[in-house]
Biopython code that builds the backbone (N, CA, C, O; Angstrom):
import numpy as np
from Bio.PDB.StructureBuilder import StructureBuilder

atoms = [
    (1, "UNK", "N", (63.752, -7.552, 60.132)),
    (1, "UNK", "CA", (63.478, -6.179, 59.795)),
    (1, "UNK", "C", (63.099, -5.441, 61.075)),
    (1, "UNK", "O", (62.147, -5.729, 61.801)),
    (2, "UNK", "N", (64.002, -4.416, 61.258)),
    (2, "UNK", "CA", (63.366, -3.596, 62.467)),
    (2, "UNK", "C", (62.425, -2.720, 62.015)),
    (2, "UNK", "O", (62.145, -2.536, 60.830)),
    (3, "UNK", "N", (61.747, -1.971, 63.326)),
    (3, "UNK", "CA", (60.357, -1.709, 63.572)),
    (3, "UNK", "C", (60.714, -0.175, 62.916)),
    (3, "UNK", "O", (61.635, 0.524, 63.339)),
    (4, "UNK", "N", (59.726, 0.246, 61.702)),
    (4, "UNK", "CA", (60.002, 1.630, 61.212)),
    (4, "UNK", "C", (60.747, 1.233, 59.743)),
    (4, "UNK", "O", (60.747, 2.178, 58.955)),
    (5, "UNK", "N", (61.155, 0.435, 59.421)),
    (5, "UNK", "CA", (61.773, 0.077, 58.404)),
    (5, "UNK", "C", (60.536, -0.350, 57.070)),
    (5, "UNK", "O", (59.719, -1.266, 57.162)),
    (6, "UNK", "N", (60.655, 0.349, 56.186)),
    (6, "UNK", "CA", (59.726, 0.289, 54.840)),
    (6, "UNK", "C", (59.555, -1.208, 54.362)),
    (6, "UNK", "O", (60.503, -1.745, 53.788)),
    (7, "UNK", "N", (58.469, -1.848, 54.561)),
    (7, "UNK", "CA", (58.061, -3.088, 54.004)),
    (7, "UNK", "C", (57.544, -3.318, 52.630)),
    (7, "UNK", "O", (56.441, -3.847, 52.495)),
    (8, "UNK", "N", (58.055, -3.062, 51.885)),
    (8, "UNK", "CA", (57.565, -3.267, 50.448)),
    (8, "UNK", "C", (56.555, -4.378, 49.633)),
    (8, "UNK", "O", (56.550, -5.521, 50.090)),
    (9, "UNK", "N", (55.799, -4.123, 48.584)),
    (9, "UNK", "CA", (54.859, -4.624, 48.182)),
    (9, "UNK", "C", (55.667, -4.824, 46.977)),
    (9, "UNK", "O", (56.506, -4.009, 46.592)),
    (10, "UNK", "N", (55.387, -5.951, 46.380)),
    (10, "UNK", "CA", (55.863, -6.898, 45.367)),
    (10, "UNK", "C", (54.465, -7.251, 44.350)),
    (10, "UNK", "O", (53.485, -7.937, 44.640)),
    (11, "UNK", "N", (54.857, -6.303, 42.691)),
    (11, "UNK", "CA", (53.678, -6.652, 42.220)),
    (11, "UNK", "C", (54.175, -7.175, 40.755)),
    (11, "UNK", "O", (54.821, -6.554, 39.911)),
    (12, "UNK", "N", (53.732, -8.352, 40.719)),
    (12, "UNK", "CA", (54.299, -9.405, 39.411)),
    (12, "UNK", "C", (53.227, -8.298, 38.293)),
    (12, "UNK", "O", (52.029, -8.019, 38.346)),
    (13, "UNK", "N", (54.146, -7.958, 37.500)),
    (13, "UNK", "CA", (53.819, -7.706, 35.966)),
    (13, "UNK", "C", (53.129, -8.717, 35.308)),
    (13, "UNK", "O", (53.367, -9.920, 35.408)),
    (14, "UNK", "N", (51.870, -7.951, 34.324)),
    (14, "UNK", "CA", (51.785, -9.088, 33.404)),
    (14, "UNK", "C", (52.265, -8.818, 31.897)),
    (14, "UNK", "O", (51.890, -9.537, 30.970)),
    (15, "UNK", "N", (53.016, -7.860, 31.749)),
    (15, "UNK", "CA", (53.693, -7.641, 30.559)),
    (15, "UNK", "C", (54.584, -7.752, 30.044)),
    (15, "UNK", "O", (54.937, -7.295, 28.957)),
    (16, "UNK", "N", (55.389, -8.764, 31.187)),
    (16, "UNK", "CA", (56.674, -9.402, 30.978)),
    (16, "UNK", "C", (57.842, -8.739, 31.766)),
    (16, "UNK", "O", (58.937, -9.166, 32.130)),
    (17, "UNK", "N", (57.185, -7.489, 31.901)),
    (17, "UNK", "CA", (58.446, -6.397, 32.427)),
    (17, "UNK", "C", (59.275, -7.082, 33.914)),
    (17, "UNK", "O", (60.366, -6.655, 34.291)),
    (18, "UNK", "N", (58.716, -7.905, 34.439)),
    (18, "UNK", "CA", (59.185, -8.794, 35.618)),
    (18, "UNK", "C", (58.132, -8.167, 36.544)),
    (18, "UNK", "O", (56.947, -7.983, 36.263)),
    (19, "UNK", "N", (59.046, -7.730, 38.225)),
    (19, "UNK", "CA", (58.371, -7.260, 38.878)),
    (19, "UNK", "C", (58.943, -6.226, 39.946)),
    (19, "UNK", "O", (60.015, -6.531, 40.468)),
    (20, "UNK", "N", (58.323, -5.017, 40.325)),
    (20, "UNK", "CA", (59.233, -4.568, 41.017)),
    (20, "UNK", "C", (58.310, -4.292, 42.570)),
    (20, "UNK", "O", (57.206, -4.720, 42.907)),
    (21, "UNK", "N", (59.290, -3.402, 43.296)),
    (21, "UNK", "CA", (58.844, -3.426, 44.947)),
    (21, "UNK", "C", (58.382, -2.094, 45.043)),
    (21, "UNK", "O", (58.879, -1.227, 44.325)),
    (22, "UNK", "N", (57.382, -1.806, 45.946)),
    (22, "UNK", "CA", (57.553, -0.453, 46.370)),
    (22, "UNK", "C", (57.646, -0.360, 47.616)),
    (22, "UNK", "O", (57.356, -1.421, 48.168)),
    (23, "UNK", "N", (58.069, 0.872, 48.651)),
    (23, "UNK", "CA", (58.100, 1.114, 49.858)),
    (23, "UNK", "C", (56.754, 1.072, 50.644)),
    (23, "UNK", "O", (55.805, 1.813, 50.391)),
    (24, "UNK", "N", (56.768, 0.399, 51.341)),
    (24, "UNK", "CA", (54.953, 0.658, 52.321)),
    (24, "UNK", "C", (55.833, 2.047, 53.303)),
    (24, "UNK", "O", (56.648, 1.735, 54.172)),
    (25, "UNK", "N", (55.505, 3.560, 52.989)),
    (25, "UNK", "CA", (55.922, 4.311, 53.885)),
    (25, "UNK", "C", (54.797, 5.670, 53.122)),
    (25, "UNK", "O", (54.002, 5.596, 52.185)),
    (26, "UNK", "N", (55.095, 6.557, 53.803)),
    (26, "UNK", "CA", (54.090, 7.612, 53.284)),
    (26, "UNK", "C", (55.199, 8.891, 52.571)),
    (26, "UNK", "O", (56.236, 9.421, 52.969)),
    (27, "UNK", "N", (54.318, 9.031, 51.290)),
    (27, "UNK", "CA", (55.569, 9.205, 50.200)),
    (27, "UNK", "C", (54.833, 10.347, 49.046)),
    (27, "UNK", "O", (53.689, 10.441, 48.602)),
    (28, "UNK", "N", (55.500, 10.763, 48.927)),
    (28, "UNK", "CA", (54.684, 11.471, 47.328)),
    (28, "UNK", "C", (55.454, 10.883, 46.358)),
    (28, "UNK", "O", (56.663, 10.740, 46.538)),
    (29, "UNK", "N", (54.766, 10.431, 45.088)),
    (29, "UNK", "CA", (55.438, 9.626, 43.681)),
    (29, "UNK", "C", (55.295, 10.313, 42.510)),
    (29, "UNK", "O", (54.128, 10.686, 42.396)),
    (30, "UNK", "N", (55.624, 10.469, 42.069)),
    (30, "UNK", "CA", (55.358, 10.588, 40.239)),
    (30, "UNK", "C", (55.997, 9.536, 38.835)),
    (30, "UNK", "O", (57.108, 9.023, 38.702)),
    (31, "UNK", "N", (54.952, 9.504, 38.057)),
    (31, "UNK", "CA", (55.209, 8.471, 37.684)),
    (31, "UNK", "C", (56.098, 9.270, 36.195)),
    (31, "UNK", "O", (56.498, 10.433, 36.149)),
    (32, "UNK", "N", (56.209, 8.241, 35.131)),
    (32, "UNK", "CA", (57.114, 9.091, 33.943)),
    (32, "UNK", "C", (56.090, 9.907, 33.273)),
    (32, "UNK", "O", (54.860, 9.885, 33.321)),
    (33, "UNK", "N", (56.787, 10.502, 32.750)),
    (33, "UNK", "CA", (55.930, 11.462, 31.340)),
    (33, "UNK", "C", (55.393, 11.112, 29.991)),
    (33, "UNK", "O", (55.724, 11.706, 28.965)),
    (34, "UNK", "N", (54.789, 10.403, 30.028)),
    (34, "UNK", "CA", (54.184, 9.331, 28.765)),
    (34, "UNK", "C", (53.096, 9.638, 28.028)),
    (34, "UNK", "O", (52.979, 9.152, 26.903)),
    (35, "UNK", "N", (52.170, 10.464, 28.536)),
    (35, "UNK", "CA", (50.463, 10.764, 28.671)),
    (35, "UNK", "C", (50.846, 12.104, 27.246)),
    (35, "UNK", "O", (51.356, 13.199, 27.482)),
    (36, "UNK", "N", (50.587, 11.793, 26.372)),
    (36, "UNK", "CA", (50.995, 13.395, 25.434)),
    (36, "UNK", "C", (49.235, 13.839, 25.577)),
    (36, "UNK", "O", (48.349, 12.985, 25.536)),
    (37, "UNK", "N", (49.022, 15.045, 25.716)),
    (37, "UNK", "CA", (48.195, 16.090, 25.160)),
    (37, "UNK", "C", (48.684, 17.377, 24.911)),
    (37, "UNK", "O", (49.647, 18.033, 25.308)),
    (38, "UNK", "N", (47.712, 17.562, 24.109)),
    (38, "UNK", "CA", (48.413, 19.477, 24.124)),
    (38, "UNK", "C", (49.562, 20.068, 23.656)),
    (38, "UNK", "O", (50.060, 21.182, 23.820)),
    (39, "UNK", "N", (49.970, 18.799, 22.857)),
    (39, "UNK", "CA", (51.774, 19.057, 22.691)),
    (39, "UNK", "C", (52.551, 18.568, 23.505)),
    (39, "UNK", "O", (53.717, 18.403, 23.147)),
    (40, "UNK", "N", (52.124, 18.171, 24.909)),
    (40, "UNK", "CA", (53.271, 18.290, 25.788)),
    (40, "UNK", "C", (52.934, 16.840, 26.988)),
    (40, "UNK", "O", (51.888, 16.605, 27.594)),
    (41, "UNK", "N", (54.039, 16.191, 27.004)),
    (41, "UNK", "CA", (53.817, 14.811, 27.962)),
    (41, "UNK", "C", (53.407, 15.550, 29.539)),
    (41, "UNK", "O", (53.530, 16.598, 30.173)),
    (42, "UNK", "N", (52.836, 14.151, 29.625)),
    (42, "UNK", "CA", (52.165, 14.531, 30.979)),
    (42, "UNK", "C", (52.386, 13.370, 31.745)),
    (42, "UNK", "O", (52.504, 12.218, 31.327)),
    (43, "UNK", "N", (52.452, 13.974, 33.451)),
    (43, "UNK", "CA", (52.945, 12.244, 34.393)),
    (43, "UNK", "C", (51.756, 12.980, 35.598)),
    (43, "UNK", "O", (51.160, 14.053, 35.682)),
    (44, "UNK", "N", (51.846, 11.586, 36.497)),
    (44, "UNK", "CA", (50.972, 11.708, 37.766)),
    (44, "UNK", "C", (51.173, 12.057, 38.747)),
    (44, "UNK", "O", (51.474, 11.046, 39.383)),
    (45, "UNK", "N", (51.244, 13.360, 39.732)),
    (45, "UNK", "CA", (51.113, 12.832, 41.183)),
    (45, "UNK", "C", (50.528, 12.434, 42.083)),
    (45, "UNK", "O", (49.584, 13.095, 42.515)),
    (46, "UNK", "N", (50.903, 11.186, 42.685)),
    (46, "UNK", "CA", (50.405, 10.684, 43.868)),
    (46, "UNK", "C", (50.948, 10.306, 45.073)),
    (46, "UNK", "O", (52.153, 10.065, 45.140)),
    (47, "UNK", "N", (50.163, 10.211, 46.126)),
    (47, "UNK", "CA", (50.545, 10.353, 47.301)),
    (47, "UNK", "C", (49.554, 9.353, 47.918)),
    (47, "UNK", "O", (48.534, 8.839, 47.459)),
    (48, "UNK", "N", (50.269, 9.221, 49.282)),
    (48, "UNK", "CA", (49.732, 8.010, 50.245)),
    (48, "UNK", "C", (49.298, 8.810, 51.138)),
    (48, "UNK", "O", (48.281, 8.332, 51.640)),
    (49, "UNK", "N", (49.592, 9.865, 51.611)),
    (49, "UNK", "CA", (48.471, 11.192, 52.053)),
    (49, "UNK", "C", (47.823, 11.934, 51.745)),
    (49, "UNK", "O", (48.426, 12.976, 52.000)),
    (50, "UNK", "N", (46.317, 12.325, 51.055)),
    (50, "UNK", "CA", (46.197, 13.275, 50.454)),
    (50, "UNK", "C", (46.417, 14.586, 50.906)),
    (50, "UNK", "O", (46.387, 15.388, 49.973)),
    (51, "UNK", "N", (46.596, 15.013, 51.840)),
    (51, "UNK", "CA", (47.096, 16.227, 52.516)),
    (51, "UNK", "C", (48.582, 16.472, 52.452)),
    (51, "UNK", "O", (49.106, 17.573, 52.626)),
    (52, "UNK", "N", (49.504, 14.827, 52.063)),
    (52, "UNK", "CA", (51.019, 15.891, 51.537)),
    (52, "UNK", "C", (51.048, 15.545, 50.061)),
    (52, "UNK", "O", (52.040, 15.630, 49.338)),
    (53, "UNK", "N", (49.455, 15.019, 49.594)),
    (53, "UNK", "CA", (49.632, 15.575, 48.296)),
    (53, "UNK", "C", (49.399, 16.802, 48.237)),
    (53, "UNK", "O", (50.260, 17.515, 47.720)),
    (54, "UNK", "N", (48.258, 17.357, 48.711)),
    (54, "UNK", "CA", (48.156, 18.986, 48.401)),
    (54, "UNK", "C", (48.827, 19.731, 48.660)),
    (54, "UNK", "O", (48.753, 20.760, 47.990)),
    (55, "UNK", "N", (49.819, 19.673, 49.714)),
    (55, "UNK", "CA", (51.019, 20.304, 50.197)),
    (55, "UNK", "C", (52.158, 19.988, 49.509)),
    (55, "UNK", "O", (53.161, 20.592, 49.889)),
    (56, "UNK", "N", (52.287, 19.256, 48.654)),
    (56, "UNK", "CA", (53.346, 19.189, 47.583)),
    (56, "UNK", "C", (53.148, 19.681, 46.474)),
    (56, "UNK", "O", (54.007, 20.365, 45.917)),
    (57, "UNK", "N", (51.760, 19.375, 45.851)),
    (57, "UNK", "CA", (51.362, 20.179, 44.409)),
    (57, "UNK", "C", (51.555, 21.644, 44.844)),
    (57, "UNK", "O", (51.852, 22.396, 43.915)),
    (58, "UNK", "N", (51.434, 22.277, 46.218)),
    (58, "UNK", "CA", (51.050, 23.665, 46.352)),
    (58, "UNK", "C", (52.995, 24.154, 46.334)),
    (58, "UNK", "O", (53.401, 25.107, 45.668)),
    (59, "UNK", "N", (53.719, 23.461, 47.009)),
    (59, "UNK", "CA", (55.141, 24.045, 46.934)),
    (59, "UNK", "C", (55.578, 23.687, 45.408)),
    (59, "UNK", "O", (56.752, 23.945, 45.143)),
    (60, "UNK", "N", (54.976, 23.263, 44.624)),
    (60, "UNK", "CA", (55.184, 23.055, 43.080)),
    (60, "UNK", "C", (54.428, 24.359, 42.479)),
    (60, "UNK", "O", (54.442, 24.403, 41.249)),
    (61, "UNK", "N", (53.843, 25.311, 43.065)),
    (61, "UNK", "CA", (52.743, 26.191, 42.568)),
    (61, "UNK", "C", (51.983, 25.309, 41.659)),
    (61, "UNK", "O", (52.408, 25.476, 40.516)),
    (62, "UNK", "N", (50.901, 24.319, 41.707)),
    (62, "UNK", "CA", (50.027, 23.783, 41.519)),
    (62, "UNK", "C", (49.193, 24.056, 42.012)),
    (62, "UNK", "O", (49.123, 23.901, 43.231)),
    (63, "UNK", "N", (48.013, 24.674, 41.177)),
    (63, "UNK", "CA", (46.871, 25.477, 41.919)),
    (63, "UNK", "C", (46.085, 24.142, 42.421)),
    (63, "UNK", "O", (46.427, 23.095, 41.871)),
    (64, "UNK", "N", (45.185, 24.084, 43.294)),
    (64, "UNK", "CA", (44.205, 23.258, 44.024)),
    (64, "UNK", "C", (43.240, 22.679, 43.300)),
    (64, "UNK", "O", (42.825, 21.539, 43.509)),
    (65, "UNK", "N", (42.626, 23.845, 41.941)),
    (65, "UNK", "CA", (41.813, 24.093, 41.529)),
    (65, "UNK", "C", (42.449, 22.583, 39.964)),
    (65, "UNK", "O", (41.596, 22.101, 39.219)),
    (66, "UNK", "N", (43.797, 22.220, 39.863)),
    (66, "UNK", "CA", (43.965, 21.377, 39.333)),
    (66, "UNK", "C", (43.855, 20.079, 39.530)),
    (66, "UNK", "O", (44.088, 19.231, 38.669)),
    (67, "UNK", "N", (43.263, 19.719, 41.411)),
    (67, "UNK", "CA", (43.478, 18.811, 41.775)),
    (67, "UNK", "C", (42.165, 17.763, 40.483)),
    (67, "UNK", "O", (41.398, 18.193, 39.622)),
    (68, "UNK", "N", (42.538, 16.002, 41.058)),
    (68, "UNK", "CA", (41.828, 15.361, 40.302)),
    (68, "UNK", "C", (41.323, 14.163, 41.196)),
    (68, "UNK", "O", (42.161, 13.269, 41.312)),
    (69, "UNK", "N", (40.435, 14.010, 41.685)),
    (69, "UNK", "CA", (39.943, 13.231, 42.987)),
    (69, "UNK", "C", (38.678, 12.880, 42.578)),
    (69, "UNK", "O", (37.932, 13.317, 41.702)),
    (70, "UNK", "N", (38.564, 11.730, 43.641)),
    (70, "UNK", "CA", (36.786, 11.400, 43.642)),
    (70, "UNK", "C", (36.091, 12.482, 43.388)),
    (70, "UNK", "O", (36.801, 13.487, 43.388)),
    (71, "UNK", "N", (34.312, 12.788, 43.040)),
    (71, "UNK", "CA", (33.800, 11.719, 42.423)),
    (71, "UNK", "C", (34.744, 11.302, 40.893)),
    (71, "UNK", "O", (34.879, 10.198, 40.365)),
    (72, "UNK", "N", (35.227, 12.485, 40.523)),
    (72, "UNK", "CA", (35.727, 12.679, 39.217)),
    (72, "UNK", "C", (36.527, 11.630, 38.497)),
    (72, "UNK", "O", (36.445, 11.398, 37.291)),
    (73, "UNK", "N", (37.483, 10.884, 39.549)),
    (73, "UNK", "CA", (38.153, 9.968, 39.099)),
    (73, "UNK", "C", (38.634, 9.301, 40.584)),
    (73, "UNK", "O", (38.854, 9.985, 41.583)),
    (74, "UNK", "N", (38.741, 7.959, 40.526)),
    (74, "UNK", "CA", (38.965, 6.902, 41.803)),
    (74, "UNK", "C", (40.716, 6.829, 42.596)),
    (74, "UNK", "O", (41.109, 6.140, 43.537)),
    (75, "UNK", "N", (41.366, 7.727, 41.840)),
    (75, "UNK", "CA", (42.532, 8.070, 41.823)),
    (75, "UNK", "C", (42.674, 9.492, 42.349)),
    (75, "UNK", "O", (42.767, 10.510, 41.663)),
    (76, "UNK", "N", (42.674, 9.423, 43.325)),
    (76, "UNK", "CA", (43.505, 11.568, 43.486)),
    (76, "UNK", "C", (44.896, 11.616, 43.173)),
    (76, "UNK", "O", (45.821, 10.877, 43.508)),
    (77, "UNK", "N", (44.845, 12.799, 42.350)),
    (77, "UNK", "CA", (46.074, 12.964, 41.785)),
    (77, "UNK", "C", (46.044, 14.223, 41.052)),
    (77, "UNK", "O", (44.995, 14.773, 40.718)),
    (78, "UNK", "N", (47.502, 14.785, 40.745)),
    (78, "UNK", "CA", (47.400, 15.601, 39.831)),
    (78, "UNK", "C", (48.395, 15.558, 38.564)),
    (78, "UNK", "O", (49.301, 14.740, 38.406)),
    (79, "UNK", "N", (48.056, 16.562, 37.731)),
    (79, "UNK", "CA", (48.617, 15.801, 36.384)),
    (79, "UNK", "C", (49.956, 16.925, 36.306)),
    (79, "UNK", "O", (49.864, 18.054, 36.788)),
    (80, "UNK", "N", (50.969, 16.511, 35.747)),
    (80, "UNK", "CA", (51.998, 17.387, 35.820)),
    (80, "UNK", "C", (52.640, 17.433, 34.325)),
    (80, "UNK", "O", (52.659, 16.474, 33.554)),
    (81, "UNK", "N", (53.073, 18.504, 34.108)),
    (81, "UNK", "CA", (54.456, 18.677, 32.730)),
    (81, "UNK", "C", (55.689, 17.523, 33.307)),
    (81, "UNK", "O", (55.937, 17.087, 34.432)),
    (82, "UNK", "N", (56.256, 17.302, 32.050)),
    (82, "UNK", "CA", (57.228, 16.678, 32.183)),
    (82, "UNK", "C", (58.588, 18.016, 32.661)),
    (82, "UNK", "O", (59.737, 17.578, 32.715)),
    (83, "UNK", "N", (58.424, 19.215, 32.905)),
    (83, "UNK", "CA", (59.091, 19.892, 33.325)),
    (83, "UNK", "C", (58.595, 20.027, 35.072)),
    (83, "UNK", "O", (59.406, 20.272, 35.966)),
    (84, "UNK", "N", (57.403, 19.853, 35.254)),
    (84, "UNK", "CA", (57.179, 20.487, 36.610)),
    (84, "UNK", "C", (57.670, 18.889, 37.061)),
    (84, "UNK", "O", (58.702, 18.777, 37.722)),
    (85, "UNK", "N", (57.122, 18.036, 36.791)),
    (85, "UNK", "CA", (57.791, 16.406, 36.925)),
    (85, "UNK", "C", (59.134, 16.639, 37.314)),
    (85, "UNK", "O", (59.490, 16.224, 38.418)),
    (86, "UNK", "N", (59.967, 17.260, 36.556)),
    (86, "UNK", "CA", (61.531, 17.089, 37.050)),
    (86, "UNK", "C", (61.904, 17.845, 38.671)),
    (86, "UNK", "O", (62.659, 17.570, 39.604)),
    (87, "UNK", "N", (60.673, 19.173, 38.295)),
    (87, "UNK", "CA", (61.046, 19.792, 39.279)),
    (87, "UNK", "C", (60.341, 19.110, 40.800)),
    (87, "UNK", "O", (60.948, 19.422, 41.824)),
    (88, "UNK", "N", (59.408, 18.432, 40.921)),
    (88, "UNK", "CA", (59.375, 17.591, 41.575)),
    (88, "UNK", "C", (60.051, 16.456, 42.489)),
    (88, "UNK", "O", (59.991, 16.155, 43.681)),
    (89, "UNK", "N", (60.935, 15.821, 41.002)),
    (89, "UNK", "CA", (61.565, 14.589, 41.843)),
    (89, "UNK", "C", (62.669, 15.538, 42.298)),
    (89, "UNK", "O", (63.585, 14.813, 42.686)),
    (90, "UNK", "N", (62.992, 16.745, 42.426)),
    (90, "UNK", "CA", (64.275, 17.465, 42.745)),
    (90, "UNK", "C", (63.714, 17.925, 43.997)),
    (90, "UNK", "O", (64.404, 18.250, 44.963)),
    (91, "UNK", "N", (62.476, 17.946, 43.965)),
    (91, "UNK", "CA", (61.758, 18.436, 45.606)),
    (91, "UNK", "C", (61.325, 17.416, 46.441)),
    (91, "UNK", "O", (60.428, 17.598, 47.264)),
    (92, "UNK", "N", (62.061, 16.043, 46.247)),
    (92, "UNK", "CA", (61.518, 14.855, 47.115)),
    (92, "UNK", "C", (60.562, 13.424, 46.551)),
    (92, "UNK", "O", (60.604, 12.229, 46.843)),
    (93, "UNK", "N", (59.732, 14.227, 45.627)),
    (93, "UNK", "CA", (58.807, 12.911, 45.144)),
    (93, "UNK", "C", (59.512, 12.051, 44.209)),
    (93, "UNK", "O", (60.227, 12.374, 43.261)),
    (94, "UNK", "N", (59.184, 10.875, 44.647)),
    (94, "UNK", "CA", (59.716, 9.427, 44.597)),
    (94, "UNK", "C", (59.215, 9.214, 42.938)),
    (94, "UNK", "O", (58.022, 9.180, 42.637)),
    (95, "UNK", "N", (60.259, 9.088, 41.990)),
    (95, "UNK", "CA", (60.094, 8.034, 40.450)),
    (95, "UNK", "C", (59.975, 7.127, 40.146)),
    (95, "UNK", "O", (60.977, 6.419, 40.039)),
    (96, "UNK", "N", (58.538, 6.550, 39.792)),
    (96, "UNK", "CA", (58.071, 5.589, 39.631)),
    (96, "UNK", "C", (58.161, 5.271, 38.067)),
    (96, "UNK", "O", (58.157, 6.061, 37.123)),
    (97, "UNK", "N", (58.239, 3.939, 38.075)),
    (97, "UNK", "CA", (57.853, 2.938, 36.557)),
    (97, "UNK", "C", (56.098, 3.129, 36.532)),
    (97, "UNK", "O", (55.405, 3.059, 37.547)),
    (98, "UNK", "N", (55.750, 3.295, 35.619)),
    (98, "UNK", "CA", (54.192, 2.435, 35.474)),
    (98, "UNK", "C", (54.110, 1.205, 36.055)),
    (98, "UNK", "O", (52.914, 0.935, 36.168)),
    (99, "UNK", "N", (54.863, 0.239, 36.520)),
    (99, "UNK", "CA", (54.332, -0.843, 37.257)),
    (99, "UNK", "C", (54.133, -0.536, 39.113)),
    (99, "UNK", "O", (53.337, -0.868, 39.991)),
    (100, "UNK", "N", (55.551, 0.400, 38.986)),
    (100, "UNK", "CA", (55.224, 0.966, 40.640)),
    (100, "UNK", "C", (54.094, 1.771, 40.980)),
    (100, "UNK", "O", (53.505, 1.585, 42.045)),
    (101, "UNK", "N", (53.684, 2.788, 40.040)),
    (101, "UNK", "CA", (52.669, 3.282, 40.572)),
    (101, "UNK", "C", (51.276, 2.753, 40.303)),
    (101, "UNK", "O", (50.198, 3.232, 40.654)),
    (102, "UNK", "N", (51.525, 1.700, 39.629)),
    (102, "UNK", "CA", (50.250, 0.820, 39.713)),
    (102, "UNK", "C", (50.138, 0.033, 40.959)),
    (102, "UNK", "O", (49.099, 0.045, 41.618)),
    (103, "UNK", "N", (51.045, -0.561, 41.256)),
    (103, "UNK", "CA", (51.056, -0.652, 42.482)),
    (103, "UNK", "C", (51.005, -0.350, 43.572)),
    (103, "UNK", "O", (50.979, -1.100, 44.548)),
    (104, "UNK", "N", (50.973, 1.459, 43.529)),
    (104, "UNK", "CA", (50.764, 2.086, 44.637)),
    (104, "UNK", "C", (49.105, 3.243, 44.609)),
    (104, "UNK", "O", (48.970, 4.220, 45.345)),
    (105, "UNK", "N", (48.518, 2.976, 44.035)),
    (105, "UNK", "CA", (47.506, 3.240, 42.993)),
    (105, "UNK", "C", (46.526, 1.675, 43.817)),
    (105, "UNK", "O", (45.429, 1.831, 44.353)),
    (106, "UNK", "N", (47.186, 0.401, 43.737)),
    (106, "UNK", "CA", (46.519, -1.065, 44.212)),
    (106, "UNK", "C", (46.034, -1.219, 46.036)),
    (106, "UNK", "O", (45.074, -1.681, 46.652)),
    (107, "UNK", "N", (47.490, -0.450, 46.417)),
    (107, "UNK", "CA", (47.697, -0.319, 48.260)),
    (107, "UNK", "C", (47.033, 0.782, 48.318)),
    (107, "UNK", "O", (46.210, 0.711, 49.231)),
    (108, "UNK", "N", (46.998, 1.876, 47.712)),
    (108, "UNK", "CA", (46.027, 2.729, 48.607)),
    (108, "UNK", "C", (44.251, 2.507, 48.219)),
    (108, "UNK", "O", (43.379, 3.324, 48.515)),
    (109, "UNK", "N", (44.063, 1.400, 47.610)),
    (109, "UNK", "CA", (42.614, 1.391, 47.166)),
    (109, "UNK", "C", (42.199, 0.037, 48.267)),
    (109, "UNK", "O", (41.075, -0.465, 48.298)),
    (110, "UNK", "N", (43.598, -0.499, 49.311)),
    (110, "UNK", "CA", (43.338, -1.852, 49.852)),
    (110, "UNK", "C", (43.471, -0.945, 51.240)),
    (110, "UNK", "O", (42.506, -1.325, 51.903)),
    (111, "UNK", "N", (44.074, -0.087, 51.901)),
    (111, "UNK", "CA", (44.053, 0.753, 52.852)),
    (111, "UNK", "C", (42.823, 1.968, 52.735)),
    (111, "UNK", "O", (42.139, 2.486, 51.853)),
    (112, "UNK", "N", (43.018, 2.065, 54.261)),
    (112, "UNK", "CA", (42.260, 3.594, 54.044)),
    (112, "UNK", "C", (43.202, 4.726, 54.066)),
    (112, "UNK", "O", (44.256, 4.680, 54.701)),
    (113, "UNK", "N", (42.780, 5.860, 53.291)),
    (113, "UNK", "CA", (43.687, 6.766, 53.375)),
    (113, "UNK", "C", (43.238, 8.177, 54.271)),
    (113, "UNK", "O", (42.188, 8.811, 54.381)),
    (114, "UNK", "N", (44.280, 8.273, 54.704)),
    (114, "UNK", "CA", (44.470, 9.298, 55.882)),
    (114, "UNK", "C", (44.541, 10.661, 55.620)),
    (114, "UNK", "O", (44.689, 11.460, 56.544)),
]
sb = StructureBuilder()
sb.init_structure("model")
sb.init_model(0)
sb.init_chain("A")
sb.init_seg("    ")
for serial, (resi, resn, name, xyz) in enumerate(atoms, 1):
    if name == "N":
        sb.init_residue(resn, " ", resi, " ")
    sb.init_atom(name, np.array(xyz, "f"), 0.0, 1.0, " ", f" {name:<3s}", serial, name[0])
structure = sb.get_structure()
């Protein structure tokens, strides 16, 4: 593997689903739309920067004021429509399974984040 090339993390399922990889690179993700409230499914964004998370929720017009971070929750992230979700992965952020972003949810709690 040359130098700069995405080293992926390998995280065995325990729900049978097998296992999948994710990229070790700095990324914004969202995961599917599963979460119902309000009428309306809801998915996650996250990021391995929190600064191109906020700079991604903000070119999504995602106010700041939605963000969801320490102390509040051990996860920063923000919560999205399954419409702003689409419009997302059409602006770059990476689609995750629930096992990938558990896994990327695992690496940034084993790193420090930048």
């Amino acid at each position: 593997m040359r130098q700069g090339d995405s080293v992926p993390d390998r995280v065995d399922s325990t729900d049978g689903a097998g296992a999948c990889e994710v990229p070790r690179r700095r990324g914004v993700y969202v995961d599917a739309a599963i979460w119902e409230w309000q009428g309306l499914k809801w998915s996650h964004l996250l990021a391995d920067d929190i600064d191109d998370l906020h700079r991604f929720a903000a070119r999504l017009g995602i106010h700041r004021t939605s963000y969801q971070g320490p102390p509040r929750t051990s996860v920063p992230h923000y919560d999205l429509t399954s419409y702003e979700r689409q419009r997302a992965i059409a602006l770059g952020a990476i689609a995750c399974s629930r096992e990938e972003i558990v896994a990327i949810v695992r690496r940034s709690r084993r790193e420090p984040r930048s």
